[in-house]
C-alpha positions in Angstrom: 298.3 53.2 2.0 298.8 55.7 -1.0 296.9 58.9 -0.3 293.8 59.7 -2.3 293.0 62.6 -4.7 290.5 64.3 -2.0 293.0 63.7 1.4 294.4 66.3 3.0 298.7 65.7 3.2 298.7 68.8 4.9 300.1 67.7 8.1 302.3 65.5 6.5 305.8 66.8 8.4 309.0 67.2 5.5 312.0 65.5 6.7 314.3 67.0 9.2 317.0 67.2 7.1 315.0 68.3 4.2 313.5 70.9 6.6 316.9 72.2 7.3 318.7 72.1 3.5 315.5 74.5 2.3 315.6 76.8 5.0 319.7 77.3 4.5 319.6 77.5 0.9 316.9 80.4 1.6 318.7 82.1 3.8 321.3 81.9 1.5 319.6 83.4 -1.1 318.7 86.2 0.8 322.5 86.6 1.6 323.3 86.7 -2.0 320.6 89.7 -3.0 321.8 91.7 0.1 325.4 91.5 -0.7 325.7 91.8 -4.3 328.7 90.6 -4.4 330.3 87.8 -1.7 332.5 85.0 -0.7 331.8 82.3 0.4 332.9 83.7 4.3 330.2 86.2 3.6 327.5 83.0 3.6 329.0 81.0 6.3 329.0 83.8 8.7 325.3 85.1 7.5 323.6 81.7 7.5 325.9 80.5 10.5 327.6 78.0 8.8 331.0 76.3 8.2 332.7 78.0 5.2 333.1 74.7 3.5 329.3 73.8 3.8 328.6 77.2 2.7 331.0 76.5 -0.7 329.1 73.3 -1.8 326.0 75.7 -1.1 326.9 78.1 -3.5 328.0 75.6 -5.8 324.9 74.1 -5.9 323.5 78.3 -6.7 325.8 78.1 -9.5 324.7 75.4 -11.1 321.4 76.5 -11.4 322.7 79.8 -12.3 322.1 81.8 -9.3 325.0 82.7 -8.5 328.2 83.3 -11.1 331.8 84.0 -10.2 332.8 87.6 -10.4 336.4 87.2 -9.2 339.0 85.4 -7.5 337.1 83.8 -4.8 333.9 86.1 -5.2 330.5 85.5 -6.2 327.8 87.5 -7.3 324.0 87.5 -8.4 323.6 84.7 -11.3 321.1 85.7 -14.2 318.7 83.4 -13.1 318.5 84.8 -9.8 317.6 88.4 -11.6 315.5 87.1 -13.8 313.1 85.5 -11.2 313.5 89.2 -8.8 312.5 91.2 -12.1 309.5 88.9 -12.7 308.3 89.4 -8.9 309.3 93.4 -9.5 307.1 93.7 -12.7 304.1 92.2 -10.3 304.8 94.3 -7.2 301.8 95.4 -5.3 302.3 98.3 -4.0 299.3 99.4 -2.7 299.0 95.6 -1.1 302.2 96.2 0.5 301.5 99.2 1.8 298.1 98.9 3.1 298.8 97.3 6.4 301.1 100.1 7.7 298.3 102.6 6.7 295.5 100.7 8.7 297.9 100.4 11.7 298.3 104.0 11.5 294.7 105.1 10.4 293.7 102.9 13.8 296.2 104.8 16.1 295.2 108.7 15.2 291.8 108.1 13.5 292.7 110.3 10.5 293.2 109.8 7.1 296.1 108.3 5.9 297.3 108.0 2.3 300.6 106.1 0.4 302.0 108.1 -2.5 304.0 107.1 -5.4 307.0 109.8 -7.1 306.2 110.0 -10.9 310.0 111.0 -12.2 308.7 111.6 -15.9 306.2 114.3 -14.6 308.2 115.3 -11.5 305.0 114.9 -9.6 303.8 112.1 -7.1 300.0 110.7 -7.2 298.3 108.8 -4.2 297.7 105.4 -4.8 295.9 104.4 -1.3 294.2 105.8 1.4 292.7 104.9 4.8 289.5 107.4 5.6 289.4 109.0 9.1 286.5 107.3 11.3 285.4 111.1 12.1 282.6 112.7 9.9 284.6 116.4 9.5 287.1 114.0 7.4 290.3 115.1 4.6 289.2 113.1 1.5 291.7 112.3 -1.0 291.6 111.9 -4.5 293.6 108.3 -5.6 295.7 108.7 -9.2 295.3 112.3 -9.5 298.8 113.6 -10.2 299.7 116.9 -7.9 302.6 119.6 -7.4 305.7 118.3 -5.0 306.0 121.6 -3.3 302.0 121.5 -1.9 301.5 119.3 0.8 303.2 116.9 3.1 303.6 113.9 1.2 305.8 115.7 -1.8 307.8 117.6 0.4 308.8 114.7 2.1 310.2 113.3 -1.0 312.4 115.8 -2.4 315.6 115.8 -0.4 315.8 112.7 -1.5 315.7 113.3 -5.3 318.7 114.4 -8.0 318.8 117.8 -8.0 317.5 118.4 -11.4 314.3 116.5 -10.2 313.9 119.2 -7.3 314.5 122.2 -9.8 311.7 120.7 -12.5 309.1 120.0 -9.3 309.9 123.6 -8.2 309.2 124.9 -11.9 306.0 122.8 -12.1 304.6 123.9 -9.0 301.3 125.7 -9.8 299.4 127.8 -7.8 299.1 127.6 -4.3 296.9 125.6 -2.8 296.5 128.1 0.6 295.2 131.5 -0.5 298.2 134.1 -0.1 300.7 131.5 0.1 304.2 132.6 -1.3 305.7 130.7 -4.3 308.1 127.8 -3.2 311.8 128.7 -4.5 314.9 126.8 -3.8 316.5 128.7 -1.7 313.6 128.2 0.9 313.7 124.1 1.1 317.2 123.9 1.9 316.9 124.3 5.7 313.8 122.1 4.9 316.0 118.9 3.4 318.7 119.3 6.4 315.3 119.0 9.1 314.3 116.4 7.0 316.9 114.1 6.9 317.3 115.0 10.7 313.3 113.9 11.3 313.3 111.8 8.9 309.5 113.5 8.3 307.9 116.8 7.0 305.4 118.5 8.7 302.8 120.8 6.7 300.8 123.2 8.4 298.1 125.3 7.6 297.0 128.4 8.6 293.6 128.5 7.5 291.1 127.3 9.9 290.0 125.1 7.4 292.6 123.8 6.5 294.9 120.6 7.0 297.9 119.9 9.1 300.2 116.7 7.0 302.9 114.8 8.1 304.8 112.3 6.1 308.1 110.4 5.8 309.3 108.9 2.4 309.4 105.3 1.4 312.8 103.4 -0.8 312.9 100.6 -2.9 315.7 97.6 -2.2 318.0 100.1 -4.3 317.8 102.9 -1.6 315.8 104.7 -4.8 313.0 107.2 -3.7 309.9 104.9 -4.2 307.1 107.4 -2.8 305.9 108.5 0.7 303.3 107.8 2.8 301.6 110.6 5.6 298.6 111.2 8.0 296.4 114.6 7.5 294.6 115.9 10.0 292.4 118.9 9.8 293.2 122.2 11.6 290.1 122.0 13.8 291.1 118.6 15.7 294.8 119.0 15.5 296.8 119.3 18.6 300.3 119.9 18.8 301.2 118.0 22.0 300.3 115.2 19.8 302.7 116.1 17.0 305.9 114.2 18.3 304.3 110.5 18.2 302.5 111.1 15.0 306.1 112.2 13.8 307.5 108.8 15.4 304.6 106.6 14.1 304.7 108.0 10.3 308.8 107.5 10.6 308.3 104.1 11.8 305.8 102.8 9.2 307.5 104.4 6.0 310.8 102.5 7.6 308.6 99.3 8.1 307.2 99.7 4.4 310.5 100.6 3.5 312.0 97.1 4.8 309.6 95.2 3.3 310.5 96.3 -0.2 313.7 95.4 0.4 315.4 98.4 1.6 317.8 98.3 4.3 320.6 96.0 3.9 323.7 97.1 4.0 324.6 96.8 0.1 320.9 99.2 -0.2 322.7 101.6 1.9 325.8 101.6 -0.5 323.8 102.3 -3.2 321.8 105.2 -1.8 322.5 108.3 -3.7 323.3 110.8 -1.9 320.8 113.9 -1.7 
């Protein structure tokens, strides 16, 4: 009986072998974008297949121009292939991507925690999401503002990270201070900074104010290895406790690397592309 308009074909299993041709041609695919350029050995050991199965697999790419030849015996990314990645690009969610790692976090130390994106025309960053603490005495950020790289946790963790001539314009366009008395941020003094935070793989801001705000953050990269933004927890001076410093450190680490390998970041070929700080 032919199924009507209303019935549910849900549980309707695909064919075995139909099962098995999708899920190799997707793991192929994500082959392809991680290697950039391949052969068809590349494919066969990735997807754990022969070499000649993995051939008529990237013939079949070819054809529908997702894979082109770039050499003798090489492939690489077809134009239909980049045009479907730059359509899903254009509608990237940030904010949607990161919001899980900052409720994970936000749940673990019951502090605010925000996700900031690096504005290279302005050479400033801006947050674009933020988890509240649960307490009352709570650090409330303002979403889309742009601010100073040099103030804070969540810029600071950026800039080893950026060109040079970035780090120079964000230390021009600092601004004043946000703690009273504090000493204008010069070059010189971040570059023990960068070398601890490539080491960390965090920043740590503290305050001395009573007031004040302790911030620690580690930056987030694109699937080119490309600075993307940061993402941190605050927590004010009155409730901080420095035993507790090490596995904020390790969490804020692990969830910018988690965010990190979501967007695509990590692969070997995103490693090779890295610029180097």
């Amino acid at each position: 009986m032919s199924a009507g308009l209303g019935e549910d074909m849900s549980d309707t299993p695909a064919p075995p072998e139909l099962t098995g041709a999708i899920e190799r041609t997707l793991r192929a695919l994500q082959a392809v974008a991680e290697h950039g350029e391949f052969t068809p050995k590349d494919i066969a050991h990735d997807v754990s297949l022969p070499t000649s199965t993995a051939y008529r697999l990237i013939q079949s790419l070819s054809e529908a121009n997702f894979v082109e030849k770039s050499g003798r015996g090489s492939y690489r990314v077809g134009r239909q292939l980049y045009r479907l990645a730059s359509l899903i690009v254009d509608q990237c969610d940030y904010e949607g991507l990161a919001h899980p790692f900052l409720v994970e976090l936000a749940e673990k130390f019951e502090e605010t925690v925000a996700f900031a994106l690096y504005l290279p025309n302005e050479y400033r960053f801006t947050i674009v999401d933020a988890v509240l603490a649960a307490h009352p005495l709570q650090y409330v950020v303002e979403k889309y503002a742009p601010r100073p790289m040099v103030w804070g946790a969540l810029g600071r963790s950026m800039l080893p990270f950026l060109p040079e001539e970035h780090v120079l314009e964000a230390v021009a366009r600092q601004g004043p201070p946000h703690e009273r008395d504090a000493p204008p941020i010069t070059r010189e003094m971040l570059a023990d900074e960068f070398e601890a935070i490539h080491r960390q793989g965090c920043f740590v801001a503290t305050s001395p104010n009573a007031f004040g705000t302790n911030g620690t953050a580690a930056p987030v990269f694109n699937s080119r290895g490309q600075l993307l933004g940061s993402l941190g927890v605050t927590v004010p001076v009155v409730r901080y406790n420095p035993a507790m410093q090490p596995e904020i450190c390790a969490a804020v680490v692990e969830a910018a690397r988690g965010l990190s390998a979501v967007l695509g970041f990590g692969s070997d070929s995103a490693r090779r592309r890295r610029p180097a700080a």
